[in-house]
C-alpha positions as a Markdown table, in Angstrom:
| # | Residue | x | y | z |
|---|---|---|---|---|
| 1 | Unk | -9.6 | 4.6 | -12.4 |
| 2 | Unk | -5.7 | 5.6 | -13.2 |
| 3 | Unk | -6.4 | 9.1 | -11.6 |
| 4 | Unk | -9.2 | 9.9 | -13.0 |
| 5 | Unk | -11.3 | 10.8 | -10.1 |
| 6 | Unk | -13.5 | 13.0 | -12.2 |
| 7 | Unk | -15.3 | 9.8 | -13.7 |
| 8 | Unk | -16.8 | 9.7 | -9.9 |
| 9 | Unk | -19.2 | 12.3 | -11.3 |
| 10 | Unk | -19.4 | 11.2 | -15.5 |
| 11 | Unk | -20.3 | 7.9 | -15.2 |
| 12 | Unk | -23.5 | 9.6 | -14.3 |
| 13 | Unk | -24.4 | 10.9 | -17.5 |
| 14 | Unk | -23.1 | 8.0 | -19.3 |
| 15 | Unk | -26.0 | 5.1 | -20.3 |
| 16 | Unk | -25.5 | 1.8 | -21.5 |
| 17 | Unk | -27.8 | 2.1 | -24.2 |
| 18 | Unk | -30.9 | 4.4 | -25.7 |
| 19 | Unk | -33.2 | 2.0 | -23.4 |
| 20 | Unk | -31.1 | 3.0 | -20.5 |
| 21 | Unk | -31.2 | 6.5 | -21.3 |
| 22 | Unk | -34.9 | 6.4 | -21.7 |
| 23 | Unk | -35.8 | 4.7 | -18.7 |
| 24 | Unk | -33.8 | 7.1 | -16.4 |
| 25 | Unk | -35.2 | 9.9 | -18.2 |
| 26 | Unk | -38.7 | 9.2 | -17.9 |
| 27 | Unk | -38.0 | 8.7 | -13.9 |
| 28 | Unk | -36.9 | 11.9 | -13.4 |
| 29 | Unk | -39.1 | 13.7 | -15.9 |
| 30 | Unk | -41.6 | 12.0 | -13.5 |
| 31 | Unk | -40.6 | 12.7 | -9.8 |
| 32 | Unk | -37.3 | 15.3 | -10.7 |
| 33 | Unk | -39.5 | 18.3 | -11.3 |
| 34 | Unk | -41.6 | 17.8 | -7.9 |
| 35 | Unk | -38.1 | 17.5 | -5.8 |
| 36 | Unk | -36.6 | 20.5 | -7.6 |
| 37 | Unk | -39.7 | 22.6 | -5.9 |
| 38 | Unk | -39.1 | 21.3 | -3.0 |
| 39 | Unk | -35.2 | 22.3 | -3.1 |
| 40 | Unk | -34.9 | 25.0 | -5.1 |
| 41 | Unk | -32.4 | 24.6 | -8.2 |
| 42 | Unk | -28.9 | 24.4 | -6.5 |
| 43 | Unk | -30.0 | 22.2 | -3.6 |
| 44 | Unk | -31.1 | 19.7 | -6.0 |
| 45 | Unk | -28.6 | 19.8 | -7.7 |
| 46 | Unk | -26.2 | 19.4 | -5.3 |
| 47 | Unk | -28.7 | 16.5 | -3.9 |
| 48 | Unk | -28.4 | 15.0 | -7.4 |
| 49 | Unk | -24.1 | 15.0 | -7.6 |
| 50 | Unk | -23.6 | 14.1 | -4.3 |
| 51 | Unk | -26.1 | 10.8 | -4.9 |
| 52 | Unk | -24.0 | 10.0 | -7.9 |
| 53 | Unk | -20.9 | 10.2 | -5.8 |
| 54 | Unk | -21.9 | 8.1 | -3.2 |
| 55 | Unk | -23.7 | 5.7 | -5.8 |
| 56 | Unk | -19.5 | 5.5 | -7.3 |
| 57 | Unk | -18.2 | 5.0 | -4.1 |
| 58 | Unk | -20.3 | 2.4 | -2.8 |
| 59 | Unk | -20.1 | 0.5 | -5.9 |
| 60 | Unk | -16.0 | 0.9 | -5.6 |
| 61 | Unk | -16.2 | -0.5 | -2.2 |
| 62 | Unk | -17.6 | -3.4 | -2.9 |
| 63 | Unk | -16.5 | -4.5 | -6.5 |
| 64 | Unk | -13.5 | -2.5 | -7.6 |
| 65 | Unk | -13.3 | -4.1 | -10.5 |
| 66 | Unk | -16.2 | -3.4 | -11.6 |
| 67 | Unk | -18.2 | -0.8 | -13.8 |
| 68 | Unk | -20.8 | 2.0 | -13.6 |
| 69 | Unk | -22.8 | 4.1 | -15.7 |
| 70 | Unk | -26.2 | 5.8 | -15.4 |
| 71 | Unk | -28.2 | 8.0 | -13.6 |
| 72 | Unk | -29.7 | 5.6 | -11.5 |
| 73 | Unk | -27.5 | 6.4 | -8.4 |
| 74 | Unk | -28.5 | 10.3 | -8.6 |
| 75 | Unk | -32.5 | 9.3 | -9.1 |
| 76 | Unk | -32.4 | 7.1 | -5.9 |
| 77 | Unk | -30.8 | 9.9 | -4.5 |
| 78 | Unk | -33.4 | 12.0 | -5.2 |
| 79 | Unk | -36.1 | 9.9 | -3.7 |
| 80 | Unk | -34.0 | 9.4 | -0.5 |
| 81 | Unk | -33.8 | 13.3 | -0.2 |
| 82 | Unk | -37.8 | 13.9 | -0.8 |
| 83 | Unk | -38.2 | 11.2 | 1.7 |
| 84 | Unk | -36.5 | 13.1 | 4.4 |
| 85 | Unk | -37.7 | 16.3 | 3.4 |
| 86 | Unk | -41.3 | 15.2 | 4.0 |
| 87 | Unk | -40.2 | 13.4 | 7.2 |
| 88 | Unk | -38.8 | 16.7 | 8.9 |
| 89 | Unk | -41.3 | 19.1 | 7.2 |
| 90 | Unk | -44.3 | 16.6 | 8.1 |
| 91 | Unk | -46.1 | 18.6 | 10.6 |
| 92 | Unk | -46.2 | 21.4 | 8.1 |
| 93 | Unk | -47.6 | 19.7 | 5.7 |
| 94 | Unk | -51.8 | 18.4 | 5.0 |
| 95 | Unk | -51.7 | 14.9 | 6.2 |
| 96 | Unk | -53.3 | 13.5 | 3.2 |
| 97 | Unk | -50.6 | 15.0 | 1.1 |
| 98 | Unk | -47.9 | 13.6 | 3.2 |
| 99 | Unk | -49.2 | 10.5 | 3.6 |
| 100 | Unk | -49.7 | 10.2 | -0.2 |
| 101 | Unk | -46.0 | 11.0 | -0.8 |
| 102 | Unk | -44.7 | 8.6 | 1.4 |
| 103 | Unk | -46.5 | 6.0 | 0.2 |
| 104 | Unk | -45.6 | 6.9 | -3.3 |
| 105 | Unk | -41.7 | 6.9 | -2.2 |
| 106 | Unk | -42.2 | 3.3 | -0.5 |
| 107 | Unk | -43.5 | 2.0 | -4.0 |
| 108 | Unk | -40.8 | 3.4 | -5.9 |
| 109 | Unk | -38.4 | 1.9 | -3.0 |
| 110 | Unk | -40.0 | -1.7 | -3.5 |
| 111 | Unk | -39.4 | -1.5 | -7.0 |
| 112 | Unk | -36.0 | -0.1 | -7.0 |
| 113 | Unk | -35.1 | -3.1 | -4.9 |
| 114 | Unk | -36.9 | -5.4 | -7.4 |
| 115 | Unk | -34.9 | -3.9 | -10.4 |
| 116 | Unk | -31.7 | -3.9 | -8.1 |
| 117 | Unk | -31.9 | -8.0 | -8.1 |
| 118 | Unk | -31.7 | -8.3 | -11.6 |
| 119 | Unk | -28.5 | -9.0 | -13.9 |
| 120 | Unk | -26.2 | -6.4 | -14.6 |
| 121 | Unk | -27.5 | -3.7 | -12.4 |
| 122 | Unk | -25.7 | -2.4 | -9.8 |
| 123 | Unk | -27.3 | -2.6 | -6.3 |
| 124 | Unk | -24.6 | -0.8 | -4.4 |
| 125 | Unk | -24.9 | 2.6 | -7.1 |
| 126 | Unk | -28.5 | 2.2 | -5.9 |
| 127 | Unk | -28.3 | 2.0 | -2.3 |
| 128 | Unk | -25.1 | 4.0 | -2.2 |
| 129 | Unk | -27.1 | 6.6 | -4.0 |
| 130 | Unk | -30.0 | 6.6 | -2.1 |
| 131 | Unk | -28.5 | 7.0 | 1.0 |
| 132 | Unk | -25.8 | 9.8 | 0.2 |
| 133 | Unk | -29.3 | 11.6 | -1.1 |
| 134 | Unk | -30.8 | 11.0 | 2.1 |
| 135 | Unk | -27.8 | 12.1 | 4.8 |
| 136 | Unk | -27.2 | 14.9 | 2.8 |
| 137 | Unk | -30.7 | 16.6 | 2.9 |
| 138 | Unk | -30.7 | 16.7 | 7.0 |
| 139 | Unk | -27.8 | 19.2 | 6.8 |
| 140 | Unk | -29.7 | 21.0 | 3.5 |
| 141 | Unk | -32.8 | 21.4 | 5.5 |
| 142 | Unk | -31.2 | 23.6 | 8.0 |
| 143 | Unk | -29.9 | 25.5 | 4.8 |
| 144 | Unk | -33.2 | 26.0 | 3.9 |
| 145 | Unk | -35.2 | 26.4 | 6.9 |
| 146 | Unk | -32.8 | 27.2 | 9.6 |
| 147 | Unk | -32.0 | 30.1 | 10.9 |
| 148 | Unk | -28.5 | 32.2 | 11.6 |
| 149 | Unk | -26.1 | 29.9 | 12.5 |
| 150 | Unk | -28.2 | 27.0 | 11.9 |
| 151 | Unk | -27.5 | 28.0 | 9.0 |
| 152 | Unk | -24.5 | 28.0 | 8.5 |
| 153 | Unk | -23.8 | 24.6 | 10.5 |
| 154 | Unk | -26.0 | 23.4 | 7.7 |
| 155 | Unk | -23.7 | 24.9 | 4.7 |
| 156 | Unk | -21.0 | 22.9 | 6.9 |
| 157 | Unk | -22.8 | 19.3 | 7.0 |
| 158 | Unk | -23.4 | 19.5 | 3.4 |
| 159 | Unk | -19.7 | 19.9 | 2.7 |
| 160 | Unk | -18.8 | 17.3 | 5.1 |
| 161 | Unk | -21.1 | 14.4 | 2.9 |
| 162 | Unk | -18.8 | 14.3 | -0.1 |
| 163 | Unk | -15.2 | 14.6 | 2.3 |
| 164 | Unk | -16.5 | 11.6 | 4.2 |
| 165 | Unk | -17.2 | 9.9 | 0.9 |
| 166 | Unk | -14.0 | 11.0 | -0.5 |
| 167 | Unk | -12.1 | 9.2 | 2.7 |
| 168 | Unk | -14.4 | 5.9 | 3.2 |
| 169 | Unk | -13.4 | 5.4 | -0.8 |
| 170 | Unk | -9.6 | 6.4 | -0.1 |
| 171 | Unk | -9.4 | 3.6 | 3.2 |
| 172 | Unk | -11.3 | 1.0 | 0.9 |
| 173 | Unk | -8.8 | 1.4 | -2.3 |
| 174 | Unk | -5.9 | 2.6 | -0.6 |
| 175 | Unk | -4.3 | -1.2 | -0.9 |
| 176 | Unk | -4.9 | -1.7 | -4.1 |
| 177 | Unk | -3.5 | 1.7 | -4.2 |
| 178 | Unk | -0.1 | 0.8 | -2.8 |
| 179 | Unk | -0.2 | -2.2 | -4.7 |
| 180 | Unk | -0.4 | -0.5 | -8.1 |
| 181 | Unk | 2.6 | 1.4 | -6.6 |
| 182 | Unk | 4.4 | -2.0 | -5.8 |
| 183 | Unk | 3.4 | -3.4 | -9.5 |
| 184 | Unk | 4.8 | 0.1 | -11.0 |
| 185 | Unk | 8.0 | 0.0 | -9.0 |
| 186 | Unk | 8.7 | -3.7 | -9.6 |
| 187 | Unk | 7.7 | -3.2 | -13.6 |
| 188 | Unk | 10.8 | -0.2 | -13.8 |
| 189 | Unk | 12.8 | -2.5 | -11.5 |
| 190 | Unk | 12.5 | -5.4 | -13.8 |
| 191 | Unk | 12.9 | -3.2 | -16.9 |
| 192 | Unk | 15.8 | -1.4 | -15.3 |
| 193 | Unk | 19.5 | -1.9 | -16.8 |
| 194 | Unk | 20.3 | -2.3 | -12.8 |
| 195 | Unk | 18.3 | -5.5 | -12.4 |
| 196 | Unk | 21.0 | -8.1 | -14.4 |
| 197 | Unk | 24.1 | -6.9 | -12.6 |
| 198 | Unk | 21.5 | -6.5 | -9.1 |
| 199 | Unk | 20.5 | -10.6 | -9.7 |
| 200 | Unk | 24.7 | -11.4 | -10.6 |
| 201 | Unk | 26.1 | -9.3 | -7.5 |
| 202 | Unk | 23.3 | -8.8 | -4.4 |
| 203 | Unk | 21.1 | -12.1 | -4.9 |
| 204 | Unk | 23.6 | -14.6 | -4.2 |
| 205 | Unk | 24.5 | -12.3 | -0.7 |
| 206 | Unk | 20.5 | -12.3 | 0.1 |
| 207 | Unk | 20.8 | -16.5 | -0.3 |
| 208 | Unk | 23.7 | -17.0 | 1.7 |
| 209 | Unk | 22.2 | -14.7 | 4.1 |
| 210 | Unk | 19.0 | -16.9 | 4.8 |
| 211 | Unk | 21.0 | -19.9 | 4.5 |
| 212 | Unk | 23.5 | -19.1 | 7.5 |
| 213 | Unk | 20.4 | -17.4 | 9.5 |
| 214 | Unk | 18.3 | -20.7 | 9.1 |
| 215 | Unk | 21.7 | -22.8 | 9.8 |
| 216 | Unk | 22.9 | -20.9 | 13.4 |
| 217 | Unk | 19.1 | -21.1 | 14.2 |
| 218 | Unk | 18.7 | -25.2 | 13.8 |
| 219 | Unk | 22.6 | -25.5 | 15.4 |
| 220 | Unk | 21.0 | -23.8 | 18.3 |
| 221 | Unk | 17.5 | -24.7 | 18.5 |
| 222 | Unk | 18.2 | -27.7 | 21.2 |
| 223 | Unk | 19.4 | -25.1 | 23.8 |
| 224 | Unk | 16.7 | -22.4 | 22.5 |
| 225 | Unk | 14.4 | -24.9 | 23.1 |
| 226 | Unk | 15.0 | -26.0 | 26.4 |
| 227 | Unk | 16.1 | -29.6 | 25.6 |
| 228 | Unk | 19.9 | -29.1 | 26.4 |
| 229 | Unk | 21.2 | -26.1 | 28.9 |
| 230 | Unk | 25.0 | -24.5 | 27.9 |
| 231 | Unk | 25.5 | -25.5 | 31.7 |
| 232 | Unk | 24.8 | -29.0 | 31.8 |
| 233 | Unk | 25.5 | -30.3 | 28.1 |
| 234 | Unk | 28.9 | -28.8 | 28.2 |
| 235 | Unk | 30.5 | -31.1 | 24.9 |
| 236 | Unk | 27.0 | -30.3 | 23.1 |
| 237 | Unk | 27.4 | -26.9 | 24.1 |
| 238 | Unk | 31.1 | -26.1 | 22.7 |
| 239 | Unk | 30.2 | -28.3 | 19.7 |
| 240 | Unk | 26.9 | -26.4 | 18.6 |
| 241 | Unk | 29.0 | -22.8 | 19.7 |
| 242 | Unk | 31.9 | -23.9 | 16.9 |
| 243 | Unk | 28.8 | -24.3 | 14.6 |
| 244 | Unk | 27.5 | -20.9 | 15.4 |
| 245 | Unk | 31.1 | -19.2 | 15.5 |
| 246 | Unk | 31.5 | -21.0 | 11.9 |
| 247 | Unk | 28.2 | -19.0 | 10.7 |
| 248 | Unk | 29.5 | -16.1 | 12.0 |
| 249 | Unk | 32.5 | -15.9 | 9.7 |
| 250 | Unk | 30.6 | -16.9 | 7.3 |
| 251 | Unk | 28.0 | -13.9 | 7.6 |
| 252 | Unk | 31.1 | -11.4 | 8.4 |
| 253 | Unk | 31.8 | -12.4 | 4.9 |
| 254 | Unk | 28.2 | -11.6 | 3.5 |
| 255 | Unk | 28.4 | -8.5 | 5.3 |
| 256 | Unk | 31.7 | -7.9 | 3.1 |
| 257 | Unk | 30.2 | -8.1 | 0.2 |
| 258 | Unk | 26.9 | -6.3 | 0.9 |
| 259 | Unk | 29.3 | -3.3 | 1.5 |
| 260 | Unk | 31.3 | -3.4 | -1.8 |
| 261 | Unk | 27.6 | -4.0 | -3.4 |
| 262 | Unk | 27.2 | -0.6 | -5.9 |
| 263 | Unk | 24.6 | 2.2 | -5.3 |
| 264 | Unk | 21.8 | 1.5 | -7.5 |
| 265 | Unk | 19.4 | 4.6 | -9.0 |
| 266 | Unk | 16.7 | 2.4 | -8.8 |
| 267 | Unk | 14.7 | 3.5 | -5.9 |
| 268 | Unk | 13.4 | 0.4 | -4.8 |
| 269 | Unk | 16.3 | -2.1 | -5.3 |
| 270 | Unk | 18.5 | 1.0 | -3.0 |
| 271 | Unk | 15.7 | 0.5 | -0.5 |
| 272 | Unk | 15.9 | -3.2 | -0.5 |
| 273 | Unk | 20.0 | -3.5 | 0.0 |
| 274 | Unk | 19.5 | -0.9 | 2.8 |
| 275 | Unk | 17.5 | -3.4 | 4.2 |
| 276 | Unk | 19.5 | -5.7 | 4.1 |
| 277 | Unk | 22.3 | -4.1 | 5.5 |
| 278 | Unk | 20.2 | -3.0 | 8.3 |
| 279 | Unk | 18.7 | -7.1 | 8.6 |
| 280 | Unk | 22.5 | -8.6 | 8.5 |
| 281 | Unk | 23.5 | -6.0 | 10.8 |
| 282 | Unk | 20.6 | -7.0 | 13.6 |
| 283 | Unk | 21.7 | -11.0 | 12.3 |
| 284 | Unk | 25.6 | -10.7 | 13.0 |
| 285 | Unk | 24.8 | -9.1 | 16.9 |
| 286 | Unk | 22.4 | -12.5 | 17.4 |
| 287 | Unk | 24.4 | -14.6 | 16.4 |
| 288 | Unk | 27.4 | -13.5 | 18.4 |
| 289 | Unk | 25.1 | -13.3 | 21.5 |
| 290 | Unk | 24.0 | -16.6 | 20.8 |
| 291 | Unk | 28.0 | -17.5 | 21.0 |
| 292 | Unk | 28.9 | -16.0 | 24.0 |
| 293 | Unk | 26.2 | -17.6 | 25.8 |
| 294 | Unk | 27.3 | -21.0 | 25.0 |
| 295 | Unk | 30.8 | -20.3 | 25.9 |
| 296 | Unk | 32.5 | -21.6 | 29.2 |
| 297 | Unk | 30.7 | -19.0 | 31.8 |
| 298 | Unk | 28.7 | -17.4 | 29.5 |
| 299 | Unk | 24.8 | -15.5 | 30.5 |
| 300 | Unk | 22.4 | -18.1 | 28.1 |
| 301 | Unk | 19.0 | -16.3 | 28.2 |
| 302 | Unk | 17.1 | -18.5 | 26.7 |
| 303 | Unk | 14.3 | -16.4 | 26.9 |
| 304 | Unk | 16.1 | -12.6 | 25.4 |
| 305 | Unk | 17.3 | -15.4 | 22.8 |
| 306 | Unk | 14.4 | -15.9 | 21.3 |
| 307 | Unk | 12.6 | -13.0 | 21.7 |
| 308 | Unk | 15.2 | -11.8 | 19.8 |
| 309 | Unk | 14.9 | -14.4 | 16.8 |
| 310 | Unk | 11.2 | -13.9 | 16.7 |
| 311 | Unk | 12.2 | -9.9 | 16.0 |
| 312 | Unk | 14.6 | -10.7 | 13.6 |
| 313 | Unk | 12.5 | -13.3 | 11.7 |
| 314 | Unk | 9.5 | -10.7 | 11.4 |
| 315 | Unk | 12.1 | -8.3 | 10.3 |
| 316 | Unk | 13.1 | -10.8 | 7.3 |
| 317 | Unk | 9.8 | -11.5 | 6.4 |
| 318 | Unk | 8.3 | -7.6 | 7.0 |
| 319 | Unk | 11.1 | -5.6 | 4.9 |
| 320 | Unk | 13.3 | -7.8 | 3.3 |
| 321 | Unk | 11.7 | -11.0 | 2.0 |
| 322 | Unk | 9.1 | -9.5 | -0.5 |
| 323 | Unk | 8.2 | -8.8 | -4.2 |
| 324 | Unk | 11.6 | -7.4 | -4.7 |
| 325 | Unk | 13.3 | -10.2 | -3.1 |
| 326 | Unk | 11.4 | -12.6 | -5.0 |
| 327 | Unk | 12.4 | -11.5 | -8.1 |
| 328 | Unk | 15.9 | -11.2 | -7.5 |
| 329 | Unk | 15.5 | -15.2 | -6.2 |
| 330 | Unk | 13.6 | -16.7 | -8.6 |
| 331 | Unk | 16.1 | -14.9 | -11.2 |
| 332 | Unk | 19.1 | -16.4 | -9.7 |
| 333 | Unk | 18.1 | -19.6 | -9.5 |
């Protein structure tokens, strides 16, 4: 929608053609003047906005991607809202003429569901409009009919409809929200003057990094494992600990270079080398554990050990291996 929410609302007076048009129209020249008596002129409309709103959201929920026009949401609506005015007014009204109106309502229901199956129409504005029309009318019949408070509890629950649709469309798109924010950032990162000397100077640190994380790891992994014990394997032990000490120098000087690495003004590239410093920071401290444990004496917990790799892998993978990281990979290869 690229922010604009307003189309929630003016896709409803939008029609895909003079057919289109016509059709809608002659429905509610039919049925619309009958529920506007039995509302009053700002209840229905209200009854016919809020049906188009939840004939948007529904539809948004469940294809995206996709679009909307017509009235049809905010006629469904309509007919969901007469139906529960007759149900709750029913023992005011003749029998006969209740029972005539219902029946009427479940005709125009069967064929709304029959037109809903065909191509190109959208069953969700249908049912999403037909049922906003319907949950908002209990709280409008207290409006109507209730009395002091009740009244105003009413005024309340009608409000409360289009919040509640607002938020059950915000939790459905908010990923594709934050992923439009991802695409935006990456687009200016990519575009940015930053990203050749970022690729030149920080990618080849983020490389080495993985590679001596993934190298201390597999030296270790037969005492992580459980196949060889620091206490009991003692040449396999000082052999694999030279290893690990090896990839420790080896990070110290990653670390080096991560700190001489300039500030960048691009917001998420600054984020990302935080990150990094943060993720080498938590990387140097395990593997220098992992180091004193296999020395001569040393406390190997196998179990703190991994636990520990098992954070720092999600870490990796969480905030630092990413879109951002990709790029920056895929360029310096």
């Amino acid at each position: 929608m690229n922010n604009q929410w307003w189309r929630l609302l003016s896709y409803c007076f939008v029609h895909g053609g003079l057919l289109h048009l016509a059709m809608n129209m002659f429905a509610l020249y039919m049925f619309g003047a009958l529920v506007e008596k039995l509302w009053g002129r700002v209840r229905y409309l209200i009854v016919y906005l809020v049906s188009g709103l939840g004939g948007a959201v529904l539809q948004l929920v469940v294809a995206p991607n996709s679009g909307l026009v017509g009235a049809s949401g905010c006629l469904c609506g309509l007919l969901g809202s007469m139906g529960v005015w007759v149900v709750m007014n029913r023992p005011f009204l003749p029998a006969k003429l209740a029972s005539n109106w219902m029946n009427n309502l479940l005709v125009n229901a069967m064929l709304i569901v029959f037109i809903s199956m065909l191509p190109n129409v959208s069953w969700a504005g249908h049912l999403g409009g037909g049922v906003a029309g319907a949950v908002i009318s209990v709280p409008l019949i207290w409006t109507l009919y209730g009395r002091g408070a009740q009244r105003w509890l009413g005024w309340v629950g009608v409000a409360a409809v289009p919040v509640i649709a607002f938020l059950i469309l915000y939790k459905s798109i908010a990923p594709a929200l934050a992923q439009g924010q991802e695409l935006a950032q990456l687009e200016a990162l990519v575009t940015s003057p930053e990203f050749p000397k970022a690729r030149r100077d920080y990618a080849p640190i983020l490389r080495k990094m993985d590679q001596i994380g993934d190298d201390a790891f597999r030296a270790a992994e037969p005492f992580l494992t459980g196949a060889k014990k620091p206490q009991t394997d003692i040449e396999e032990a000082k052999a694999t600990r030279a290893k690990i000490v090896a990839a420790h120098t080896k990070l110290q000087e990653q670390i080096d270079r991560l700190a001489k690495v300039p500030r960048f003004d691009n917001t998420a590239l600054q984020k990302h080398v935080q990150l990094a410093k943060d993720f080498s920071t938590k990387e140097e401290l395990f593997i220098n554990k992992m180091a004193q444990g296999l020395s001569p004496g040393g406390n190997w917990s196998r179990a703190d050990l991994i636990r520990e790799w098992q954070e720092l892998v999600r870490f990796w993978q969480k905030q630092v291996r990413g879109s951002v990281y990709d790029l920056l990979l895929s360029a310096d290869q």
